[in-house]
N, C-alpha and C positions, 0 to 999 in steps of 0.2 A: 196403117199397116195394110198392104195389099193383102186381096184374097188366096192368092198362092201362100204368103208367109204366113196369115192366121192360119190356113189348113196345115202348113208344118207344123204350127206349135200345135196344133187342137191333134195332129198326131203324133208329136211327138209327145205329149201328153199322154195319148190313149196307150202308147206303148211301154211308159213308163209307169201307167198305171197297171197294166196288165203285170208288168213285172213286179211291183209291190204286191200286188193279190197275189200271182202265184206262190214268192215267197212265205206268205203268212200261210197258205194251202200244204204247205211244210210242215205247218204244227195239228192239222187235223192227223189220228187215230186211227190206220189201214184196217185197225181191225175193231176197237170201237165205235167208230165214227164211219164206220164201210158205207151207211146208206147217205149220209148225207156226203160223204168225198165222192160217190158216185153221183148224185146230184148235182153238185156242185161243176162235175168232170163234162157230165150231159149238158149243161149251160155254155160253160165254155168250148166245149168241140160247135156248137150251135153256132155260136160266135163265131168263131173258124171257119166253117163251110160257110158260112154266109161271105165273109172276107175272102175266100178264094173263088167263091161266085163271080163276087164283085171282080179280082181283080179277072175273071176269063171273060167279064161284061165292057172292062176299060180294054182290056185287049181286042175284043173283039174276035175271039179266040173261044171253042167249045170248052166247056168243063163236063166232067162224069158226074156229075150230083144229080139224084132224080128227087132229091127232097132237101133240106137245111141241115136236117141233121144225119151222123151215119149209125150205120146200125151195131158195128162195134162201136166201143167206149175206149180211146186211145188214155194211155198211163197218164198221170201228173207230168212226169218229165218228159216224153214225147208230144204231149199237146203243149206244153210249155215251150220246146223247141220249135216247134213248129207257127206257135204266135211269133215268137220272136223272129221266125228266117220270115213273118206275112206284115210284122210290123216294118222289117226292114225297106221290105219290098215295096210297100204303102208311102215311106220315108226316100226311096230312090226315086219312085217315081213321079210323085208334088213333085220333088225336083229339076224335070226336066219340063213341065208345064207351059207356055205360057196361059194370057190373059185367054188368046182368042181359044186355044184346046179346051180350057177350062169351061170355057161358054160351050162348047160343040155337045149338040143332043149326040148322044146314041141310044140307038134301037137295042133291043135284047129279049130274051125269052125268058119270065120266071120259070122254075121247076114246078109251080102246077100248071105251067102252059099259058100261063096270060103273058098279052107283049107287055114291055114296056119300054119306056123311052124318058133317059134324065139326062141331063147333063153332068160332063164328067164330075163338079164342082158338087152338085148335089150327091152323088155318087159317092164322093169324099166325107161329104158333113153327113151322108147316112152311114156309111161306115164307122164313126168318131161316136153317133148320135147312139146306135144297137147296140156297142160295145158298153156304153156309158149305161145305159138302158140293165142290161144282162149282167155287169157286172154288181151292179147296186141287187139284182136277183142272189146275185154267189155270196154277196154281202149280207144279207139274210139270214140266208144257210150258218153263216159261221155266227151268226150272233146269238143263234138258239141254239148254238150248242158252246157258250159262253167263250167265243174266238174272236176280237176284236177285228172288225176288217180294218183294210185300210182307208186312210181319209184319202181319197182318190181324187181331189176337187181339182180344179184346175186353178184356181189361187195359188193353193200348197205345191204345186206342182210350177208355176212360174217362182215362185220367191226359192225354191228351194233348187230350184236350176239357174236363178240369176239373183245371189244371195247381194248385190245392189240395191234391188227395190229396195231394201230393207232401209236403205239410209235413210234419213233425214232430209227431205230438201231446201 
């Protein structure tokens, strides 16, 4: 497997795992469960602004973020939308890659002002790697308040997007 198609799947992964947590973030309680659905909403916009970092860092391109996170707390369903339109965009653009872009450093500014400099490829597998990271945090939240997260693994996530493996060889 080249480096480009593992980073498809380990995103296409991460996207489909985001969408299983949001869906189970369905069954948390707007009004008994307010602090931990707020918690759980501050993780995930974290998530977000870090991924739209990145994607103004692959671009090469300013972004308005002067920290990770923002200082409103966007709804369930508009930070759900908005993973979804940052997953897409993550999924279009592995695609147009090759080997040698994937390798190329770029320079960039973190938001407390230190440079830095990855290549796009590591750029990719940190994106895949924080998500992974933060969501297993959201997954937390829901289990102390007796809410099953979901199993997010990337096992469960290849066998059940290519229900083949499954056979016999």
């Amino acid at each position: 497997m080249s480096n480009a198609s593992l980073l498809t799947s380990l995103l296409q992964h991460k996207a489909w795992a985001n969408q299983e947590l949001f869906d189970e973030l369905q069954h948390l309680d707007p009004l008994t469960q307010q602090n931990e659905l707020h918690a759980a909403l501050r993780i995930l916009n974290h998530i977000h602004v870090v991924e739209r970092i990145f994607v103004a860092n692959l671009q090469g391109t300013d972004h308005d973020y002067t920290a990770t996170n923002t200082t409103e707390t966007p709804t369930l369903n508009e930070l759900h939308q908005a993973a979804q339109k940052t997953d897409r965009w993550y999924l279009d653009y592995v695609a147009t890659l090759s080997a040698e872009q994937l390798a190329e450093r770029l320079h960039f500014t973190f938001v407390d002002g230190d440079a830095g400099c990855m290549s796009r490829e590591e750029m990719l597998a940190h994106i895949v790697t924080h998500g992974g990271y933060h969501r297993g945090a959201v997954g937390r939240i829901m289990a102390q308040v007796q809410l099953a997260p979901p199993r997010d693994i990337y096992t469960r996530f290849l066998h059940q997007d290519q229900p083949q493996r499954r056979e016999a060889s």
